[in-house]
C-alpha atoms as one frame of an Amber mdcrd trajectory, in Angstrom:
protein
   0.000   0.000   0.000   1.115   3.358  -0.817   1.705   5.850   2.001  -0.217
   9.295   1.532   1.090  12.123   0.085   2.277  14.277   2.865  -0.331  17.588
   3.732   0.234  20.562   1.685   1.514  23.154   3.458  -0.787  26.479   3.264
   0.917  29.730   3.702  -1.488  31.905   6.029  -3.866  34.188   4.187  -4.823
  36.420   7.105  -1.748  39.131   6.339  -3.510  39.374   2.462  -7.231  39.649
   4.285  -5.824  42.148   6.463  -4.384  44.441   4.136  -7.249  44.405   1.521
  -9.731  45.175   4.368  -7.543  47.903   5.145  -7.059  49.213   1.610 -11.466
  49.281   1.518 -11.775  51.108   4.768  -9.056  53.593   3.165 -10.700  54.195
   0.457 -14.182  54.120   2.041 -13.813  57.269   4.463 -11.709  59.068   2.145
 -13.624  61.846   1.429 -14.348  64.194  -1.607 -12.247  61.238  -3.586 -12.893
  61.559  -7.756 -14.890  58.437  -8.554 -14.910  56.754 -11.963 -17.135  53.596
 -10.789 -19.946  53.245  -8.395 -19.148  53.343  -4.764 -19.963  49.430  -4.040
 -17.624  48.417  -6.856 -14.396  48.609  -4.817 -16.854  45.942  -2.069 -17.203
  43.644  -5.285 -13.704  43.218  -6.309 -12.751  42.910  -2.991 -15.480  40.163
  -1.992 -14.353  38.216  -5.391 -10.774  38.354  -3.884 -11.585  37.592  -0.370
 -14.135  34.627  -0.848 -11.356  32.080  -2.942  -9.020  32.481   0.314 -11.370
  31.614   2.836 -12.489  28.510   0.416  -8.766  27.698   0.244  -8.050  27.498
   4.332 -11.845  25.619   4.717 -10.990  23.019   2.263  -7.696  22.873   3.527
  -5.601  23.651   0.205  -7.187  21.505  -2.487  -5.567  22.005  -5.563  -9.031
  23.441  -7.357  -9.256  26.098  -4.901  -5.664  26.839  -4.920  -6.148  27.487
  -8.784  -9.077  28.926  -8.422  -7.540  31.578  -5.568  -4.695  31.834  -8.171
  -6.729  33.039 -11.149  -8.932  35.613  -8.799  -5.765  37.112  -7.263  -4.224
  38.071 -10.620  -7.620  39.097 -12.292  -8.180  41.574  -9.271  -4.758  42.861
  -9.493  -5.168  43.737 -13.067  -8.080  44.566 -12.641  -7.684  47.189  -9.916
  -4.383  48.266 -11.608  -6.281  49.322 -14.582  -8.736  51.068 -12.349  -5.900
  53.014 -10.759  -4.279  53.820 -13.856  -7.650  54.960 -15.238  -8.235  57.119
 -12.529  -5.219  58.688 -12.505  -4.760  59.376 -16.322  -8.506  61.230 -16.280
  -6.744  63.029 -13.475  -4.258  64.213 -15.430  -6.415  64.897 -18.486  -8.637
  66.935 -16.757  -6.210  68.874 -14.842  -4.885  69.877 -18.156  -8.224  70.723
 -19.853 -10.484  71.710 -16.807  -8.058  72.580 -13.839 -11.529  74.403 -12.188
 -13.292  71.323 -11.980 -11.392  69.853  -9.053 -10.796  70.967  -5.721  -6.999
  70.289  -3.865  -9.019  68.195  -1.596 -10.437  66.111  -4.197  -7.501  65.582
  -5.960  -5.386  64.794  -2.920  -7.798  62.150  -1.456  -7.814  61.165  -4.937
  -4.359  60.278  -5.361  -3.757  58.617  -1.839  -6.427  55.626  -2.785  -4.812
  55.798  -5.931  -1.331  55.065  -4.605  -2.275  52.935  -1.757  -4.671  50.724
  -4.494  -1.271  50.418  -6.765   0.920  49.523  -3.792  -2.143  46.270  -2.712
  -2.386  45.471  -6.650   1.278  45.206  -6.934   2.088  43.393  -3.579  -0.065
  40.648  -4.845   1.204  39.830  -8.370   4.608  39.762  -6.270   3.471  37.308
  -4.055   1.549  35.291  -6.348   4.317  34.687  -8.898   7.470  34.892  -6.921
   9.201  30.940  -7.016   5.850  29.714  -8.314   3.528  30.819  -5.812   2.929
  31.071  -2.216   2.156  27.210  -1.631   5.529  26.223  -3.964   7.541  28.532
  -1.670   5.857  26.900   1.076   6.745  23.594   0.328  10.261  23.689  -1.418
   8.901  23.121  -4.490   9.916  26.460  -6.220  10.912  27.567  -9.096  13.327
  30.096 -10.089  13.019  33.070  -8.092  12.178  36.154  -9.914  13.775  38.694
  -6.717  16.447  37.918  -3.913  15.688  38.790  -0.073  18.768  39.415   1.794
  17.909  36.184   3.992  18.351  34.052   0.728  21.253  36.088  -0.347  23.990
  34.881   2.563  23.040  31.736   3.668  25.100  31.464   6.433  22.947  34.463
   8.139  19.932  33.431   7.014  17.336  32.483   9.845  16.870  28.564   9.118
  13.919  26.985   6.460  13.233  30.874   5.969  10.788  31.845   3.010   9.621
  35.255   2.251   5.969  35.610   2.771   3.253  38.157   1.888   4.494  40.439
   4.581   7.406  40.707   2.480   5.801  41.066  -1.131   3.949  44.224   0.979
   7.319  45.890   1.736   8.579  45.161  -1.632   6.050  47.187  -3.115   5.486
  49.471  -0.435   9.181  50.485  -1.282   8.964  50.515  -4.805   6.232  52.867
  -4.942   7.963  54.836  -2.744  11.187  55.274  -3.404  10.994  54.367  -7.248
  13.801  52.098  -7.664  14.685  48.220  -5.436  15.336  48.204  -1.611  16.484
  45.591   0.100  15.384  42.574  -2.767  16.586  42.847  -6.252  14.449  41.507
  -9.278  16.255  38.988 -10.935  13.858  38.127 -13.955  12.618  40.314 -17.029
   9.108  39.963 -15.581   9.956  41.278 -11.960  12.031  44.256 -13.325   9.478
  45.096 -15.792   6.526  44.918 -13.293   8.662  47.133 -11.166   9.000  49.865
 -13.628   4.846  49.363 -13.917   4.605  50.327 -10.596   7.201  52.816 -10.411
   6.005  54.510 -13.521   2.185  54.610 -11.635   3.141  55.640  -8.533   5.561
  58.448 -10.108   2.641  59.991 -12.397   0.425  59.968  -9.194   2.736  61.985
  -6.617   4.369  64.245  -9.230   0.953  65.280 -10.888  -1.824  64.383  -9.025
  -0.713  64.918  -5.503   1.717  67.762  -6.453  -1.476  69.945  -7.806  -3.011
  69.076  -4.725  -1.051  70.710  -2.379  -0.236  73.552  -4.622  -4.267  74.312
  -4.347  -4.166  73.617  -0.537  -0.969  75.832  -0.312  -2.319  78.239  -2.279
């Protein structure tokens, strides 16, 4: 008789729930913000993102789930990514044909949910494709990894069996959408470099215009 395959190990989701709840209540009381959608459609996406991750701790990692989770993740990352982008580009447009139509207020709140919306989108196409996926990392059974932490970089300081987890993926693009360039892990692969520039490029367009002629209203 064959022995069972060994349980897969599930990286917790809770850090991911956590942040996207936080990202909703952000955007929920900002006030004034420019909206291109209705206000419940930032509650759907993040339902359709939410509901595959409960599924995949309840079921305890089946491989459907884990698929399905996999194929929701990315869709609401590009899908709020071109929301963002969207948002911000009618920004822009409009500040240059009808500066009168906004208020500083409105165009600051504007570009915070903007910004903090690229920096969620971002953090999870890093942690979804990064060594194959979260569950991959989890196990050992990785790929080739598209950036390198600093704990993977010198082994002998490394903390033992360590693997980066979404906490990480947050920083990564918390610090790439602030500081426009790699902090402490480098992309490695053509895909991680150019999703890097993505970000950079969005979050650039969104402080130097958007958030700029906000506080030059304000100020003024």
């Amino acid at each position: 008789m064959k022995d069972p395959a060994p349980p897969i190990r599930i990286e917790p989701r809770w850090p991911l729930v956590l942040a996207t709840l936080a990202v909703l209540c952000v955007l929920t009381f900002l006030p004034a913000r420019v909206r291109l959608f209705p206000s419940w459609f930032p509650y759907l996406i993040g339902i359709a993102l939410l509901l595959p991750m409960a599924l995949v701790w309840l079921r305890g990692g089946q491989p459907r789930w884990l698929r399905v989770e996999r194929t929701t993740t990315l869709a609401f990352s590009v899908l709020a990514e071109a929301v963002t982008l969207t948002t911000v580009l009618y920004l822009v447009v409009a500040m240059l044909n009808r500066p009168e139509d906004f208020s500083g207020r409105q165009l600051l709140t504007s570009s915070i949910g903007a910004w903090i919306t690229n920096v969620l989108a971002f953090s999870l196409v890093y942690w979804r494709i990064d060594r194959g996926g979260p569950e991959a990392r989890a196990n050992d059974a990785g790929t080739k990894p598209d950036w390198l932490f600093p704990q993977t970089g010198v082994p002998e300081e490394a903390p033992p069996h360590w693997r980066p987890t979404y906490i990480d993926y947050l920083f990564l693009a918390f610090a790439t959408a602030m500081a426009f360039s790699p902090t402490d892990a480098l992309p490695l692969t053509s895909r991680a470099k150019l999703l890097m520039m993505l970000e950079s490029t969005v979050s650039l367009l969104t402080l130097v215009t958007v958030a700029a002629r906000a506080i030059n209203i304000l100020g003024g």
